[in-house]
TORTOR-358552 format. One line per field, with one value per residue: residue number from 1; residue in three letters; x, y, z of N, C-alpha, C in turn. Coordinates in pm, 1 decimal. Layout:
! TORTOR-358552
i NUM; ... .
aa ALA; ... .
n.c1 X; ... .
n.c2 Y; ... .
n.c3 Z; ... .
ca.c1 X; ... .
ca.c2 Y; ... .
ca.c3 Z; ... .
c.c1 X; ... .
c.c2 Y; ... .
c.c3 Z; ... .
//
This chain:
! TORTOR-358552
i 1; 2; 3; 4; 5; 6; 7; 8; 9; 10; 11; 12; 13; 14; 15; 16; 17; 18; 19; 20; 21; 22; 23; 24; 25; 26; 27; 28; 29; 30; 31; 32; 33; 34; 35; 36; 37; 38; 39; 40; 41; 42; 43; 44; 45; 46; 47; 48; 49; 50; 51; 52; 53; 54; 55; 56; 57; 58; 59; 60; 61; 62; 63; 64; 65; 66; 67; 68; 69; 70; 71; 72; 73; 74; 75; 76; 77; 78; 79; 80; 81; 82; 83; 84; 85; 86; 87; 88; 89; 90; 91; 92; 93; 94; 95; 96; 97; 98; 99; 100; 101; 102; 103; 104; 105; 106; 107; 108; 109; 110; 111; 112; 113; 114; 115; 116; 117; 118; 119; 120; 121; 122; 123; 124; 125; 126; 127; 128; 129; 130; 131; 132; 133; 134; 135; 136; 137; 138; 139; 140; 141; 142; 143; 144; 145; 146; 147; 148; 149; 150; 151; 152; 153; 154; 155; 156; 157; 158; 159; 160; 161; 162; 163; 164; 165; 166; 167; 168; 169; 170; 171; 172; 173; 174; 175; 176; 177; 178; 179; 180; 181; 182; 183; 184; 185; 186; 187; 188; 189; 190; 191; 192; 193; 194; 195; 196; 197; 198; 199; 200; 201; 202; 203; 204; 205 .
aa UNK; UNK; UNK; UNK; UNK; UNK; UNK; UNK; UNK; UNK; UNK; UNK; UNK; UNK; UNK; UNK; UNK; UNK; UNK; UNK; UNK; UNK; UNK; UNK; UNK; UNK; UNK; UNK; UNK; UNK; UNK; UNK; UNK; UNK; UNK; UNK; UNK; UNK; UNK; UNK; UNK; UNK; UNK; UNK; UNK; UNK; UNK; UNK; UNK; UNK; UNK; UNK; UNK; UNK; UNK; UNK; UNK; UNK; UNK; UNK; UNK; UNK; UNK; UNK; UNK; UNK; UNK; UNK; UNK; UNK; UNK; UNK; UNK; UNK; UNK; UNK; UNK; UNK; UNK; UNK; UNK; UNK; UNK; UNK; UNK; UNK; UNK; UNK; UNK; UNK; UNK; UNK; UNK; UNK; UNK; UNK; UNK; UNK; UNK; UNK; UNK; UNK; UNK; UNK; UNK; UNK; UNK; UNK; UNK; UNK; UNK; UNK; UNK; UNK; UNK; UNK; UNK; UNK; UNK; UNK; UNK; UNK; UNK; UNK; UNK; UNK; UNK; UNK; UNK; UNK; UNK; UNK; UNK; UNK; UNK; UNK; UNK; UNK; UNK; UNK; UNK; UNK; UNK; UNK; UNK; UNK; UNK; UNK; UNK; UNK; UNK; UNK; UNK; UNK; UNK; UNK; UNK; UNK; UNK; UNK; UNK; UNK; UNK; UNK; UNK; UNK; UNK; UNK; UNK; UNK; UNK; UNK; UNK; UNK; UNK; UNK; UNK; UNK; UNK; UNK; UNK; UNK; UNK; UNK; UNK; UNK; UNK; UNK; UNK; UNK; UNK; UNK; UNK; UNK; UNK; UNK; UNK; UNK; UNK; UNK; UNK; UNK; UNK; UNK; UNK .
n.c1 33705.5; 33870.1; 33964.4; 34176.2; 34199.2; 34393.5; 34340.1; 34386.4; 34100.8; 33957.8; 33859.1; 33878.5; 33749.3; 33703.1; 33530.8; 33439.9; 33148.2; 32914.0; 32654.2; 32289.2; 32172.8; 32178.6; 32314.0; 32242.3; 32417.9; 32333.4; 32395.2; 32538.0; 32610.6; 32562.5; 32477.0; 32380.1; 32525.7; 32394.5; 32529.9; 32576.7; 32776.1; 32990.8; 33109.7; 33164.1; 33229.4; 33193.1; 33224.3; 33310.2; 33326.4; 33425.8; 33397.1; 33537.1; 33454.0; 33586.3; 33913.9; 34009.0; 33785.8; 33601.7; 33497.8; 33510.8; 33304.2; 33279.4; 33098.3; 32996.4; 32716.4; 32492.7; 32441.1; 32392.7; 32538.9; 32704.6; 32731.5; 32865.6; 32921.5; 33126.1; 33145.4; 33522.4; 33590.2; 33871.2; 34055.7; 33938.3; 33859.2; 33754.2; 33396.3; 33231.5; 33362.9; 33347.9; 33087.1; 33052.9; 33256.9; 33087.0; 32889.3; 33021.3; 33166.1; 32994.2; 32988.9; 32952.9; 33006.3; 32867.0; 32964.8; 32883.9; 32877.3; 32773.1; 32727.9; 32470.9; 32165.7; 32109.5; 31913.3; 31954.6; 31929.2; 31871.1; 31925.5; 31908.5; 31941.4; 31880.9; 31930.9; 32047.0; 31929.2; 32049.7; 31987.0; 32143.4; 31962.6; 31979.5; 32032.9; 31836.6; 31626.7; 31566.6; 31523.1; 31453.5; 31495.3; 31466.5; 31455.3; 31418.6; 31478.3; 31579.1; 31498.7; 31629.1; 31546.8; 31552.5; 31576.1; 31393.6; 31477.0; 31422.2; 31227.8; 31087.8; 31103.6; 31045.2; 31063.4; 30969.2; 30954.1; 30964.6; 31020.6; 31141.4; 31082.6; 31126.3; 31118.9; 31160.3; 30993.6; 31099.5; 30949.0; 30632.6; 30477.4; 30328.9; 30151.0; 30193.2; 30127.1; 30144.7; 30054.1; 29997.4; 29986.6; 30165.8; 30248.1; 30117.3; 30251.0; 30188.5; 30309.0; 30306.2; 30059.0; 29884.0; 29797.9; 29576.9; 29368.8; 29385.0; 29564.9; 29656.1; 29745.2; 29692.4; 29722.8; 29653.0; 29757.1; 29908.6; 30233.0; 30585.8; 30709.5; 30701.5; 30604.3; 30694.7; 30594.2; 30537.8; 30458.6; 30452.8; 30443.0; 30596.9; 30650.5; 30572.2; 30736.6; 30645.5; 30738.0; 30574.6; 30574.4 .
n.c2 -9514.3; -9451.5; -9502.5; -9415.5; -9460.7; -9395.8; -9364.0; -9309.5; -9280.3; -9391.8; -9409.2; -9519.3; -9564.2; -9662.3; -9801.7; -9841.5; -10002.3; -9884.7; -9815.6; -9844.2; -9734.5; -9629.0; -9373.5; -9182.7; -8961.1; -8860.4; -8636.0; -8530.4; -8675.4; -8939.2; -9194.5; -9452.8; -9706.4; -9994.8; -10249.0; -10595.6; -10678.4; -10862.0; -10903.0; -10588.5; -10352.4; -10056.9; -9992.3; -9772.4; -9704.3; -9534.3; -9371.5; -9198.9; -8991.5; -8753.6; -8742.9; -8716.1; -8496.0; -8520.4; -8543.4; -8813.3; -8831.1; -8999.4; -8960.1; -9030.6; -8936.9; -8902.1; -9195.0; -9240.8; -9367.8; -9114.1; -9069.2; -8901.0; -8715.7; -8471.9; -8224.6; -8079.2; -7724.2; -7594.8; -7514.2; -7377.9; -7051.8; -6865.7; -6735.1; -6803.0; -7038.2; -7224.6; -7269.6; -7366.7; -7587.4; -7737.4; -7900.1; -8085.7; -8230.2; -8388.4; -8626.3; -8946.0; -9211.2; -9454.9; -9662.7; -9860.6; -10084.8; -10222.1; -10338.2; -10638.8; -10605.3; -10313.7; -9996.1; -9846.5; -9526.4; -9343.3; -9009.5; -8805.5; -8556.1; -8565.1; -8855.9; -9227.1; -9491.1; -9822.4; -10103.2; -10426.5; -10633.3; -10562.4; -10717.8; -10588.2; -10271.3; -10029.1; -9714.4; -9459.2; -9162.2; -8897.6; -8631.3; -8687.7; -8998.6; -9327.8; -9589.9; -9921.4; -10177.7; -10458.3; -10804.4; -10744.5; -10798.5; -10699.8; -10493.7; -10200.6; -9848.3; -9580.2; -9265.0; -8986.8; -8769.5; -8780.6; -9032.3; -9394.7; -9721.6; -10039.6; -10357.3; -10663.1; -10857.9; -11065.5; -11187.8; -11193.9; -10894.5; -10620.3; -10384.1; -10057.0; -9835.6; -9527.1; -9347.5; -9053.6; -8980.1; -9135.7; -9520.9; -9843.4; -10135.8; -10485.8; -10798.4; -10848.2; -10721.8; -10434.7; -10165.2; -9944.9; -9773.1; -9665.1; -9526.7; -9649.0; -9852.1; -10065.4; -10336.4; -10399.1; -10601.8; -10799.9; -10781.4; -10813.3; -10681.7; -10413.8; -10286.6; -9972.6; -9723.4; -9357.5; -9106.0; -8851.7; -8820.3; -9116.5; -9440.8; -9750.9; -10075.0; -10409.2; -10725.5; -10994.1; -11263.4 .
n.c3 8074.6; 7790.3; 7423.4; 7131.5; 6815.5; 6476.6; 6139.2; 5802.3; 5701.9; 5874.1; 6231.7; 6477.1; 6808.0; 7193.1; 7430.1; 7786.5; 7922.7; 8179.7; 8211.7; 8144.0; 7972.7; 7679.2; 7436.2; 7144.4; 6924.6; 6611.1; 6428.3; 6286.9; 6063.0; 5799.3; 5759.5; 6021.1; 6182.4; 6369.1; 6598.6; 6709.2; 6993.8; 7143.2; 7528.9; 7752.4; 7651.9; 7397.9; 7114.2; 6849.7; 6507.9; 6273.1; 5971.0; 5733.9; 5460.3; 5399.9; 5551.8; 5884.4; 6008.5; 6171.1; 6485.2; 6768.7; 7038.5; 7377.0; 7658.2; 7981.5; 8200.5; 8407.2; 8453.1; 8222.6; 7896.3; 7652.8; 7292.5; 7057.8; 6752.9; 6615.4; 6432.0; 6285.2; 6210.9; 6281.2; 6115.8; 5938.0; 5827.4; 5647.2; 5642.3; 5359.8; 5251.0; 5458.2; 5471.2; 5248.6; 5271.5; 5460.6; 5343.2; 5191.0; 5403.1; 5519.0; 5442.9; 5603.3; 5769.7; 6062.5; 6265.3; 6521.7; 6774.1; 7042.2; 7368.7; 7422.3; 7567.9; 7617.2; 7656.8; 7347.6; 7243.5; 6926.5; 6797.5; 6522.5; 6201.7; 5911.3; 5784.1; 5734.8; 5929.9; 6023.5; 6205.2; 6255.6; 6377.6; 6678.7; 6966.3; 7241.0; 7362.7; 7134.5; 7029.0; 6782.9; 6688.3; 6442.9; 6174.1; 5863.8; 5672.2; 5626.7; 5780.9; 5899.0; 6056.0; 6057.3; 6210.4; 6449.3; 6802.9; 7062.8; 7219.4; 7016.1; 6898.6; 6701.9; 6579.3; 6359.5; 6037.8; 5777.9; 5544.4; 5485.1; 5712.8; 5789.7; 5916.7; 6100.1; 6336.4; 6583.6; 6808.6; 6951.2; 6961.1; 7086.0; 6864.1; 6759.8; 6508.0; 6313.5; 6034.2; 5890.6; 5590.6; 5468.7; 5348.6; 5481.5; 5528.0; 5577.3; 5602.0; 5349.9; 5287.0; 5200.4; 5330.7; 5216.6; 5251.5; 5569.8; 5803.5; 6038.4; 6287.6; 6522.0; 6783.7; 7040.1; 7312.8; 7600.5; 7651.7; 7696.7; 7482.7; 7241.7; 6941.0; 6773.6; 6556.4; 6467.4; 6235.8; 6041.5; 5761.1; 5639.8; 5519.2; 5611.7; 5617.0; 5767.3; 5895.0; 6052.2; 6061.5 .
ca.c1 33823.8; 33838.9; 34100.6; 34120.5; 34333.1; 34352.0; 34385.2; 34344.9; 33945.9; 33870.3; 33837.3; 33785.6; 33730.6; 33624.7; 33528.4; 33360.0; 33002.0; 32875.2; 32535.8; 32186.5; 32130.0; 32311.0; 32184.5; 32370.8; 32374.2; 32402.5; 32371.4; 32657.9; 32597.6; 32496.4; 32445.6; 32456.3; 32473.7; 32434.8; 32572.6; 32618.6; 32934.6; 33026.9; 33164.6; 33132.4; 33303.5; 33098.4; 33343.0; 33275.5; 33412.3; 33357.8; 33411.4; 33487.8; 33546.1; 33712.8; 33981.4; 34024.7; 33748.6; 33483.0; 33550.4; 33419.6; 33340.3; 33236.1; 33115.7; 32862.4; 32623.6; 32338.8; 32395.8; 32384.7; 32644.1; 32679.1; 32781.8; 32869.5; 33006.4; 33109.6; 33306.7; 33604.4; 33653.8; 33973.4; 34119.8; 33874.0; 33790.6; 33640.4; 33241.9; 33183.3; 33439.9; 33327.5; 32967.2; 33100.7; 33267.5; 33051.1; 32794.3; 33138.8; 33218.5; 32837.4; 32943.0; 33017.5; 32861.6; 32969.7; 32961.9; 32839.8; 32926.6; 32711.9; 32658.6; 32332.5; 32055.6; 32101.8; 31855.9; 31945.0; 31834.1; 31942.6; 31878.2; 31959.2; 31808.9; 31864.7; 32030.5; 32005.0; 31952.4; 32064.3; 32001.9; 32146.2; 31952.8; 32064.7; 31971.0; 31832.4; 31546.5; 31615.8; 31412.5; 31490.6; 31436.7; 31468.1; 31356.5; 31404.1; 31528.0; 31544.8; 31534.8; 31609.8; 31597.5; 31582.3; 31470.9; 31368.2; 31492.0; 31336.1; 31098.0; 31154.6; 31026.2; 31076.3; 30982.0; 30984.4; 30885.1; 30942.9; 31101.6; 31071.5; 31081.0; 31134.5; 31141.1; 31071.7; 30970.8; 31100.6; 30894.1; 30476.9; 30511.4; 30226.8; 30243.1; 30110.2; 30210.7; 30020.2; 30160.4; 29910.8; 30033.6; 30226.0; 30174.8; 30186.3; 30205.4; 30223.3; 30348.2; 30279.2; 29915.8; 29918.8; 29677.4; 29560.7; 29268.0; 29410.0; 29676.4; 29708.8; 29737.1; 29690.9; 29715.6; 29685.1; 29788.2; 29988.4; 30364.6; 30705.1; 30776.5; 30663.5; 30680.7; 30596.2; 30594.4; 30470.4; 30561.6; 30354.2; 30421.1; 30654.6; 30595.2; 30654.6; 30693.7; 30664.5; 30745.2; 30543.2; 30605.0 .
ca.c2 -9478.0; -9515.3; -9524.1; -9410.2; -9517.6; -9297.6; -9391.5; -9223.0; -9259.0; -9440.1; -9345.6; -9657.2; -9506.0; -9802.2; -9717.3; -9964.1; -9943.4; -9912.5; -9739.8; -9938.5; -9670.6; -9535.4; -9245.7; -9187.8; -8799.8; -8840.3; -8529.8; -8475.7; -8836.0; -8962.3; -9318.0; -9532.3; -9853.2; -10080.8; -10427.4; -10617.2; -10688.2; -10949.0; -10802.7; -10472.9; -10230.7; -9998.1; -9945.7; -9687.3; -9746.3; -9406.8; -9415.9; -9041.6; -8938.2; -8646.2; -8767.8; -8642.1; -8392.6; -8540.4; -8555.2; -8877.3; -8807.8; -9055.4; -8984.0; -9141.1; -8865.5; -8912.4; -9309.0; -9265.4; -9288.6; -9066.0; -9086.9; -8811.6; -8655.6; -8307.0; -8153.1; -7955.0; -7639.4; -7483.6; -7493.7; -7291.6; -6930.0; -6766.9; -6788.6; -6910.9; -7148.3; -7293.9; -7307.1; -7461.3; -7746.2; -7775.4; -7957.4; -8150.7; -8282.6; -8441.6; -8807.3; -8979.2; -9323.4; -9471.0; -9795.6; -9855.1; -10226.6; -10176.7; -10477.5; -10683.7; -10588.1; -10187.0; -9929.2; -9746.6; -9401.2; -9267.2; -8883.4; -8747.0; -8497.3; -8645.4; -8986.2; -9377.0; -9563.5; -9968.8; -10206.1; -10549.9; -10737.5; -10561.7; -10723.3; -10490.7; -10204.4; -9946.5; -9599.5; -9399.0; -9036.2; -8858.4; -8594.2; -8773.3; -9077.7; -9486.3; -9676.0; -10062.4; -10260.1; -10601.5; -10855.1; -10640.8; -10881.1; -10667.0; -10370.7; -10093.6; -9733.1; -9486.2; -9090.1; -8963.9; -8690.2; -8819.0; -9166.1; -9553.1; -9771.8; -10153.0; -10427.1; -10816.2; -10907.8; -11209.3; -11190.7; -11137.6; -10765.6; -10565.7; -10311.2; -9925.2; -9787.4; -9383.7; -9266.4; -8997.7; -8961.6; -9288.4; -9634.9; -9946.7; -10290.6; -10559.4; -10920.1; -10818.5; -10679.6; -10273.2; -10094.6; -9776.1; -9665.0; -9660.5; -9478.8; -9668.0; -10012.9; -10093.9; -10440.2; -10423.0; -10694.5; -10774.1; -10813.2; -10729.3; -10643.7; -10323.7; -10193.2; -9851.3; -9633.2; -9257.9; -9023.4; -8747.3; -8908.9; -9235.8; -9572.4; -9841.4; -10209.4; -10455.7; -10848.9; -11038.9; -11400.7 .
ca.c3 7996.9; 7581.1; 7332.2; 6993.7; 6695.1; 6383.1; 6031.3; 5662.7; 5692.5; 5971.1; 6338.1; 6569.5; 6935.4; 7259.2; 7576.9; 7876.1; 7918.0; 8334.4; 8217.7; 8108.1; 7878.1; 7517.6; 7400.5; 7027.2; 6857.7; 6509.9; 6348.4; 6191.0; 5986.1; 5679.5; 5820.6; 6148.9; 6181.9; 6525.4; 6562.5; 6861.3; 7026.4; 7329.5; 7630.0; 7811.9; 7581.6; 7344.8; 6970.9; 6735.5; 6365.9; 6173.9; 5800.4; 5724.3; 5335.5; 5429.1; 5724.2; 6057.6; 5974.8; 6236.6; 6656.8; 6866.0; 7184.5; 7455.7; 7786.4; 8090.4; 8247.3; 8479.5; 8434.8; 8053.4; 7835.3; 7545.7; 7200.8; 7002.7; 6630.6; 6579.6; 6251.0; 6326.1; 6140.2; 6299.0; 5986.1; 5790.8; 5880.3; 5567.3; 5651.7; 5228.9; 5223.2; 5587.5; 5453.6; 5139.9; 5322.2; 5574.8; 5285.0; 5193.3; 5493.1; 5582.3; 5424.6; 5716.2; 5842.0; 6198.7; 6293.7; 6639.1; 6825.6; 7157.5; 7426.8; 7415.2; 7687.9; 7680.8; 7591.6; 7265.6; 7169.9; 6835.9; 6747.0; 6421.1; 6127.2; 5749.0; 5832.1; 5735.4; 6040.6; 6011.4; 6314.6; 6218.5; 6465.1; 6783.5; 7123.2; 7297.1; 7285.0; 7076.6; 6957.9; 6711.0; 6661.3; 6339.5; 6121.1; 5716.3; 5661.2; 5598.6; 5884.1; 5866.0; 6215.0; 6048.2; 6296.2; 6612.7; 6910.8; 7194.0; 7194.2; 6907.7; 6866.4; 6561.0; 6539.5; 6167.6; 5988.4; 5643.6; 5505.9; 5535.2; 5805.4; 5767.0; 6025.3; 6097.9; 6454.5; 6578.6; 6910.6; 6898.6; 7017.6; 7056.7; 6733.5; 6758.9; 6383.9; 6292.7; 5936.9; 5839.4; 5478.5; 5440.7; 5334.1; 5602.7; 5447.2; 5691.9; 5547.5; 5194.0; 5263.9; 5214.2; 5424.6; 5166.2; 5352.2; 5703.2; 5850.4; 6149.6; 6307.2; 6686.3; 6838.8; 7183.9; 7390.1; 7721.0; 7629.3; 7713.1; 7311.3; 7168.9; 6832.1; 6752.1; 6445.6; 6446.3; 6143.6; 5913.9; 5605.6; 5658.4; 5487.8; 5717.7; 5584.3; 5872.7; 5868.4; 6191.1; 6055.9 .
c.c1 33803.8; 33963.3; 34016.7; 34221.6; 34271.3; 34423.0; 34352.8; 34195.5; 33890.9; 33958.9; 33805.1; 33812.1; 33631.8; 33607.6; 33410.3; 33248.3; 32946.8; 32718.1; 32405.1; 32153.9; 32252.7; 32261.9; 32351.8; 32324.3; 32411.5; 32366.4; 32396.3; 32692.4; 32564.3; 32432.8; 32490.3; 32420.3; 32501.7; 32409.2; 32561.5; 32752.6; 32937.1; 33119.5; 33103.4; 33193.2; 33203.7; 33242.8; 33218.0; 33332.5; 33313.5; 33485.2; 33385.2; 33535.4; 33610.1; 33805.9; 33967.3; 33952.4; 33630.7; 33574.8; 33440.1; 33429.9; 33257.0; 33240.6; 32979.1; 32850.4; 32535.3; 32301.8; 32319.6; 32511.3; 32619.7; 32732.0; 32730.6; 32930.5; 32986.4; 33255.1; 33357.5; 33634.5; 33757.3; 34002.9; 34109.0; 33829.5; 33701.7; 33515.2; 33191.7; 33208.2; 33402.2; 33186.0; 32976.4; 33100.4; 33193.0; 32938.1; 32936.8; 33152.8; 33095.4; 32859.7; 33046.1; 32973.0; 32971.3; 32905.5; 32944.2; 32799.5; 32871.5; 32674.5; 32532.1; 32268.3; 32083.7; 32008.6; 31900.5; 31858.5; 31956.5; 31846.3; 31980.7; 31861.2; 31813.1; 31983.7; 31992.8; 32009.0; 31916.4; 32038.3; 32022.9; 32154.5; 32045.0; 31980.5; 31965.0; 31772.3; 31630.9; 31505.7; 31525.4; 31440.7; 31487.0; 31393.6; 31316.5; 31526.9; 31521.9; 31605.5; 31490.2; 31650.8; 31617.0; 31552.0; 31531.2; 31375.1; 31374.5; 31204.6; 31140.6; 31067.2; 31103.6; 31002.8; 30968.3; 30962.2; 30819.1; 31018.9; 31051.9; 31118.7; 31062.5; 31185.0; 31096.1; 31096.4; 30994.5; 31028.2; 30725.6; 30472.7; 30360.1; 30296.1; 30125.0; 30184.6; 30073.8; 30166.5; 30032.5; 29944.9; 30059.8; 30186.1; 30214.1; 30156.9; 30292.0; 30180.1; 30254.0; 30108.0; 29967.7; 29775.5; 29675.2; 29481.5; 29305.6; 29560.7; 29740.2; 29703.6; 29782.8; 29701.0; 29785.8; 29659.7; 29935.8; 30119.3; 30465.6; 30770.2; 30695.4; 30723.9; 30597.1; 30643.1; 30528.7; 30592.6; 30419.6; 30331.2; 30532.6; 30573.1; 30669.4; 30581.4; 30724.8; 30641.6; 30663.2; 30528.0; 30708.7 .
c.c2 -9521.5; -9427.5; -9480.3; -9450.2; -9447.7; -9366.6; -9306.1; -9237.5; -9337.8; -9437.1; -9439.8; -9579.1; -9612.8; -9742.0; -9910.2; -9906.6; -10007.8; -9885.1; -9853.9; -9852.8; -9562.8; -9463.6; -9184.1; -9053.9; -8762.8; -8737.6; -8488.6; -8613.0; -8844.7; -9106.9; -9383.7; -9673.1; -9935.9; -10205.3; -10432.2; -10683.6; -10777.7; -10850.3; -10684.2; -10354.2; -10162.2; -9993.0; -9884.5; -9689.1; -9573.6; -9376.4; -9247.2; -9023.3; -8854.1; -8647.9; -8705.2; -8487.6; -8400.4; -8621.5; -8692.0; -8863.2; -8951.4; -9080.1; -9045.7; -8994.7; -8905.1; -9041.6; -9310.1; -9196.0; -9214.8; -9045.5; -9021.4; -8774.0; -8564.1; -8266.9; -8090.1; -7883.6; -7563.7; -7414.9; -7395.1; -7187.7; -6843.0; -6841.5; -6871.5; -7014.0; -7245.1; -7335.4; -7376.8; -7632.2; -7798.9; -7909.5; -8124.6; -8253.0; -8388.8; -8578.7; -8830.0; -9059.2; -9366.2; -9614.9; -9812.9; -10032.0; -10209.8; -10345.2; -10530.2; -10612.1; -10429.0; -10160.7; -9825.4; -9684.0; -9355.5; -9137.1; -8859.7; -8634.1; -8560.7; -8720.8; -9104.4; -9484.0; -9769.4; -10047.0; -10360.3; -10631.9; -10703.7; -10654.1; -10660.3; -10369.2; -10071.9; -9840.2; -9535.6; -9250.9; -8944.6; -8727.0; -8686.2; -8901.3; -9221.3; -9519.8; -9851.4; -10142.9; -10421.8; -10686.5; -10790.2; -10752.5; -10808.9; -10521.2; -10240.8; -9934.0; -9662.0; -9399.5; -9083.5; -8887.1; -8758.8; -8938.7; -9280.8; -9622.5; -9940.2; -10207.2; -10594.4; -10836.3; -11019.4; -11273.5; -11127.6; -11045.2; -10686.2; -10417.9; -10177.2; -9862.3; -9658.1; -9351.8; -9170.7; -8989.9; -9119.3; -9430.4; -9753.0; -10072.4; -10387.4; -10708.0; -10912.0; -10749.1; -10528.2; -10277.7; -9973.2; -9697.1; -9675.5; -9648.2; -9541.5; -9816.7; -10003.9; -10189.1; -10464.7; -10550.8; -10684.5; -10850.5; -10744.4; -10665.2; -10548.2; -10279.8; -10082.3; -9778.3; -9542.0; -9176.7; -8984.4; -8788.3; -9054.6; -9342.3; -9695.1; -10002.0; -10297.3; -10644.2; -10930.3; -11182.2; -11521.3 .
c.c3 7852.7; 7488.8; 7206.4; 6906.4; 6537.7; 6271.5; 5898.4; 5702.0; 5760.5; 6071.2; 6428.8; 6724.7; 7040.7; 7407.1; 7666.4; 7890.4; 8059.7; 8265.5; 8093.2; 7974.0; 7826.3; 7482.0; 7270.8; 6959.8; 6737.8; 6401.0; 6251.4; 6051.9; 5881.7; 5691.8; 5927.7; 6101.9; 6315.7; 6526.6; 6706.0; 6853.9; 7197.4; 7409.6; 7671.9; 7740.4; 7427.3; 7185.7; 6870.0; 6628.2; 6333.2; 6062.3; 5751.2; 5570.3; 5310.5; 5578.2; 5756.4; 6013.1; 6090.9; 6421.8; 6728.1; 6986.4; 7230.0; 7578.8; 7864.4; 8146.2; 8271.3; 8480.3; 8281.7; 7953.5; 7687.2; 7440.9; 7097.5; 6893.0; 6630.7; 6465.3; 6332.2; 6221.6; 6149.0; 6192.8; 5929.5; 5842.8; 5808.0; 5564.9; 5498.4; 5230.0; 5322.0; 5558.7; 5368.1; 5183.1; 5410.2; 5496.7; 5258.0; 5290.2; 5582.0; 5503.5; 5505.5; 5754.7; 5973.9; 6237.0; 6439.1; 6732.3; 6973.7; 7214.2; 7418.9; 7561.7; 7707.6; 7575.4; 7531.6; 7247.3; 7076.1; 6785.0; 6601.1; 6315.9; 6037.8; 5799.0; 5814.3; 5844.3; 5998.8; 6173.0; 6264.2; 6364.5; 6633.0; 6898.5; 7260.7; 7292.9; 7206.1; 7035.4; 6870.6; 6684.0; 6573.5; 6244.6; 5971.6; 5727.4; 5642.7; 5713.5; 5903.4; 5987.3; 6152.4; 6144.4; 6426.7; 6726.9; 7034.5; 7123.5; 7059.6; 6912.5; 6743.6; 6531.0; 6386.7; 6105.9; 5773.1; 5601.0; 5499.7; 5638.4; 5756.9; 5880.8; 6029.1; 6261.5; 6460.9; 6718.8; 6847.0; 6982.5; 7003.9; 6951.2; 6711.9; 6591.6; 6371.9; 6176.4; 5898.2; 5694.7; 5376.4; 5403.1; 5463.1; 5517.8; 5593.1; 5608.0; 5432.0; 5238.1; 5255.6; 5245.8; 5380.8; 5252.3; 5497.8; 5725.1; 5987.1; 6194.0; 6474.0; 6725.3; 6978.4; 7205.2; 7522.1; 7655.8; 7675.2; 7602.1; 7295.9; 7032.2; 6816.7; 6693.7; 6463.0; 6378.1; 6114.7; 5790.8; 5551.1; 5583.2; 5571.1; 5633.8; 5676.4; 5833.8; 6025.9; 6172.5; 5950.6 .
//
């Protein structure tokens, strides 16, 4: 069950969380951001500059729950004016308060993805964008086509990073001639970076 409460430009919507895995669809975004939160209840804060212009949904499927934004255009019927606002209506960040120990997935296309320090793995999948995990408690992944990537491990994680294009600097060193960085070893921590042209700056002490 989940509640919502409506105000001039923000949207807080809570729901209980049965399912091991979050799976977040931010499309319609301009930025997420995921905190952690005590208890069993999942809260969504969304920060819309044009009110009640953006729908949260939140439901559980297949033992995953899902968390969703979609614009509403009732309103607007002429196709210009609807393509007009539709550019309009794309600043939108959402605030995302998720229990410790589940596995996040965030999808989006052009979007700023924040993790302040969640507990708990997380991937990320993206086409452009800045993505800032800050210290990575458990395992991390991150797709990419184009953007940066920043992180500090606070666990010794084994660390797969492939930017073909991109730069990787790892605790101030930059790595020009090499696109890639491997360090296998046996762990329960993974980090892993693959993008086309991403710069990923990574902290490991």
């Amino acid at each position: 069950m989940s509640t919502s409460i409506f105000s001039q430009e923000k949207l807080l919507k809570k729901s209980q969380v049965f399912a091991k895995e979050i799976t977040i669809i931010a499309d319609e975004l301009d930025d997420i951001v995921i905190e952690n939160i005590e208890g069993n209840k999942i809260e969504v804060i969304l920060l819309d500059e044009n009110p009640n212009t953006h729908h949260v949904f939140i439901e559980e499927e297949n033992n995953t729950l899902k968390v969703g934004f979609k614009l509403e255009f009732d309103v607007y019927e002429e196709p210009v004016f609807r393509k007009y606002i539709t550019k309009r209506l794309q600043r939108a960040t959402a605030i995302v308060k998720i229990p410790k120990n589940k596995e996040v997935t965030v999808y989006g296309k052009t979007i700023g993805v924040v993790s302040k320090n969640y507990d708990g793995d997380i991937k990320v999948f993206i086409d452009k964008g800045n993505v800032k995990l800050h210290e990575v408690q458990r395992s991390a992944t991150v797709a990419l086509f184009l953007g940066n990537v920043s992180a500090k491990l606070k666990n010794k994680c084994a660390i797969n990073i492939k930017t073909n294009k991109g730069e990787i600097v790892v605790n101030d060193t930059i790595f020009k001639e090499k696109s890639s960085i491997n360090t296998a070893k046996k762990t329960s921590c993974n980090f892993t970076v693959k993008s086309m042209n991403a710069n990923v700056n990574l902290i490991t002490k």
